[in-house]
Wavefront OBJ file of the C-alpha trace (Angstrom):
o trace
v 104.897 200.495 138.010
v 104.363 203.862 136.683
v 102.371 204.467 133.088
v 103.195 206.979 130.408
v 100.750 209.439 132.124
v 102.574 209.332 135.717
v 99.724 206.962 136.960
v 100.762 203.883 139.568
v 99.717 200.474 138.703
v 99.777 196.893 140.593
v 98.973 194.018 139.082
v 98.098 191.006 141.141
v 96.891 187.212 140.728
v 93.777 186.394 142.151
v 93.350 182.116 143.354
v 91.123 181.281 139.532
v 94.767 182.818 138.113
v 93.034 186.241 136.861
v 95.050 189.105 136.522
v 93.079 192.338 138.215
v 95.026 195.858 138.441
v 94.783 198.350 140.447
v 95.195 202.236 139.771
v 96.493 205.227 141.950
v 95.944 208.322 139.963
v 98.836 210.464 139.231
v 99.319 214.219 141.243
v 96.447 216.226 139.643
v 94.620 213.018 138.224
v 91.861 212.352 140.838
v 88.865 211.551 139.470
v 89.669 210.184 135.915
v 88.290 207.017 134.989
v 90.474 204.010 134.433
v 89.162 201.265 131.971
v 91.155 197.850 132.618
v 90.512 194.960 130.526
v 92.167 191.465 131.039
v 92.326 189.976 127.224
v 94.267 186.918 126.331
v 96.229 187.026 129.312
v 97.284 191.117 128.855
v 95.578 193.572 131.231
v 95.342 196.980 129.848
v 95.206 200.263 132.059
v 93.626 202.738 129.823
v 92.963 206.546 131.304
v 90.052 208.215 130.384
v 92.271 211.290 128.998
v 94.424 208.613 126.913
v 91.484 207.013 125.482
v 91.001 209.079 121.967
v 94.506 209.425 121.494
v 94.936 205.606 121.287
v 91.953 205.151 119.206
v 93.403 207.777 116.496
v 96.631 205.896 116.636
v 98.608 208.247 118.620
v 99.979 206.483 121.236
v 100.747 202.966 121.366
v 98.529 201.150 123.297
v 101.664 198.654 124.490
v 101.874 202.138 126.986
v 98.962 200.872 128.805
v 99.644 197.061 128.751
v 100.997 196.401 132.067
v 101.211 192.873 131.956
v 103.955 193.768 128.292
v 105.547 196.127 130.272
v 106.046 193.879 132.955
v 107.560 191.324 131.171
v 109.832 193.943 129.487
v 110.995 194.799 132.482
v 109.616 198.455 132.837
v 108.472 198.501 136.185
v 110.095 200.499 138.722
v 111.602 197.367 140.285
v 113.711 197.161 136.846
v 114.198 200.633 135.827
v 113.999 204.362 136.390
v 113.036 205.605 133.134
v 110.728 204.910 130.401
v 112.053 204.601 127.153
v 109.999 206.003 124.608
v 109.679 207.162 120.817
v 108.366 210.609 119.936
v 107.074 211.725 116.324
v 106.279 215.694 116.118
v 102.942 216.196 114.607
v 102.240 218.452 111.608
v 100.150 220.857 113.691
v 103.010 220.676 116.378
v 105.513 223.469 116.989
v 109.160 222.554 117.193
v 109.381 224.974 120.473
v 106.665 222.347 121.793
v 108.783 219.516 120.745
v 111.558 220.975 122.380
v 109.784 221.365 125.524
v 108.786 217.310 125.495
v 111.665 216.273 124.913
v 113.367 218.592 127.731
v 111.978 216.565 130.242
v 114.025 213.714 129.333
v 116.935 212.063 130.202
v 119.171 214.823 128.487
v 122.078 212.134 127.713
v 119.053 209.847 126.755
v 117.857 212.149 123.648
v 118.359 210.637 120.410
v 117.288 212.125 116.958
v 116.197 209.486 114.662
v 115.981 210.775 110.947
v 114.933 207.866 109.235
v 111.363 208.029 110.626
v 111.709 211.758 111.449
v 111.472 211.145 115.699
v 112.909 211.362 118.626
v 114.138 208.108 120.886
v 114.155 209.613 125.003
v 114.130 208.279 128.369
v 111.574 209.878 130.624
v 112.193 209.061 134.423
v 109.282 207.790 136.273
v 109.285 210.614 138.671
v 108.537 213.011 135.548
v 106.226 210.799 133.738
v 103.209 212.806 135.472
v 105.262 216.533 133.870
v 105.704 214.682 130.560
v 102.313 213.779 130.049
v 100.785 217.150 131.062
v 103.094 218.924 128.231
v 102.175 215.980 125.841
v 98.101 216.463 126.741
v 97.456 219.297 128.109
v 93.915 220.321 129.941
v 93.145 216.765 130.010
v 93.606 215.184 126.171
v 91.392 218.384 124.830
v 93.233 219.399 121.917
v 91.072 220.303 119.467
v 92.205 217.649 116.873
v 94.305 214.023 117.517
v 96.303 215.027 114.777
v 97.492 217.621 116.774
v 98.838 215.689 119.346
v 102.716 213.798 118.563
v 102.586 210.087 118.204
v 104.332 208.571 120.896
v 105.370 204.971 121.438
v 107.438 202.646 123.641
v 110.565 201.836 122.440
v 110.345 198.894 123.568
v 113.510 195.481 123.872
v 113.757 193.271 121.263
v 115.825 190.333 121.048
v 116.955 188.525 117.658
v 115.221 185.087 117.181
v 115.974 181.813 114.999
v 112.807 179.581 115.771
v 111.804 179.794 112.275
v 114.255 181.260 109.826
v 116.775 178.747 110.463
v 114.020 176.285 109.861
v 113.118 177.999 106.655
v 116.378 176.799 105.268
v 116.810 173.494 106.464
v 119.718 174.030 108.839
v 118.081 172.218 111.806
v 118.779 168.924 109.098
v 122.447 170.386 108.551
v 123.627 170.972 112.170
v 122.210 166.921 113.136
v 124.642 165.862 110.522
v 127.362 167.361 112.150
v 127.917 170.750 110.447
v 128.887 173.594 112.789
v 130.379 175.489 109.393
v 134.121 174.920 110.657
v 136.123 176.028 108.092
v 133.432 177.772 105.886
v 133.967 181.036 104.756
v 131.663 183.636 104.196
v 131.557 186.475 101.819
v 129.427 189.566 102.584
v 129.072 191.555 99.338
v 128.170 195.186 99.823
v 127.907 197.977 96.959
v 128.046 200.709 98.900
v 124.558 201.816 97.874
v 121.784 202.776 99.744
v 119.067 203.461 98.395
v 116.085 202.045 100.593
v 113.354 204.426 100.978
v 112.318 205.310 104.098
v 111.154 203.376 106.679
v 108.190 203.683 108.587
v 107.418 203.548 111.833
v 106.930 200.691 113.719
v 103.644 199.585 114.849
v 101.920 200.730 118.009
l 1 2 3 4 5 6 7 8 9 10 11 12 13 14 15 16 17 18 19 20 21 22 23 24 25 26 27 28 29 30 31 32 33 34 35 36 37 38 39 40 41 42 43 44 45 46 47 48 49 50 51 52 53 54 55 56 57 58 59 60 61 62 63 64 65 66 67 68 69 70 71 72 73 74 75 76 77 78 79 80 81 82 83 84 85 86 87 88 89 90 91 92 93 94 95 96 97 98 99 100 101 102 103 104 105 106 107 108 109 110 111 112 113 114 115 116 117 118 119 120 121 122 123 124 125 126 127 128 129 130 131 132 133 134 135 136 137 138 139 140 141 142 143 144 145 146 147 148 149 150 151 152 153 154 155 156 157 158 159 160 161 162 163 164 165 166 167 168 169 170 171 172 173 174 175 176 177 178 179 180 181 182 183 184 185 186 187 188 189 190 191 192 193 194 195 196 197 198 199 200 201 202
């Protein structure tokens, strides 16, 4: 599987059932160092040139969990494109946000107001080109801040393990009740007047 920063990763399964990856270095990338860290069951690839930018909170670190994006199904056995989530920085240019998020899928680019973002697809063979215009010279920007917040935007799946609980229909549906017959008013005043939501966590 490919990483945000164009970087090939295997994971493999040693006989004790410890997870161990290893790294080929992107075009251009030879002799960064590669941090990987096996922690309750997730091994993390972390680049050298990555490193501070997590640590500031601008990138998610889920980027460099390849045992997360495994099981999302982000490896190049699954798909050809990373989906990610891109917030311009204040010290960012729009020209420079324009540039990132040429290198997506073009049919891919979404604009996402409510957290003031973009949603894209980047396809693994340009991974290496997107990260370059993201970091250039090697992370050395002369302040995180600088740099856009970027994150996976990753598959999610709706869940009823505990809310259904919450409300005792578990007890409801052994009685018998399927709700046949029931209806079910959705009142709606038209307003909307949420404030603004912020972005989800990295």
């Amino acid at each position: 599987m490919r990483l945000t920063t164009g970087d090939r990763v295997a994971l493999t399964r040693g006989p004790d059932g410890r997870q161990a990856a290893s790294v080929t270095p992107g075009p251009g990338r030879k002799g960064l160092l590669f941090r990987t860290l096996e922690q309750d069951g997730h091994v993390t690839a972390l680049p050298s040139d990555a490193d501070a930018l997590v640590a500031a909170g601008r990138l998610g670190r889920v980027l460099f969990d390849v045992t997360a994006l495994l099981a999302q199904r982000y490896d190049t056995a699954h798909t050809d494109a990373l989906p990610l989530i891109v917030e311009r920085a204040d010290g960012m240019t729009a020209s420079s946000l324009d540039e990132l998020t040429g290198l997506a899928e073009k049919s891919s680019v979404r604009r996402l107001d409510s957290i003031d973002a973009h949603a894209m697809r980047v396809d693994n063979g340009d991974l290496g080109r997107f990260w370059r215009t993201l970091v250039p010279a090697h992370g050395q920007r002369t302040k995180a801040a600088d740099a856009p917040r970027v994150w996976l935007d990753g598959r999610v799946s709706a869940s009823l393990d505990r809310s259904t609980a919450q409300i005792g229909t578990p007890d409801v549906w052994s009685a018998g009740y399927r709700g046949d017959g029931v209806k079910v008013a959705v009142p709606d005043t038209g307003a909307d007047q949420h404030p603004r939501p912020r972005a989800p966590p990295m």
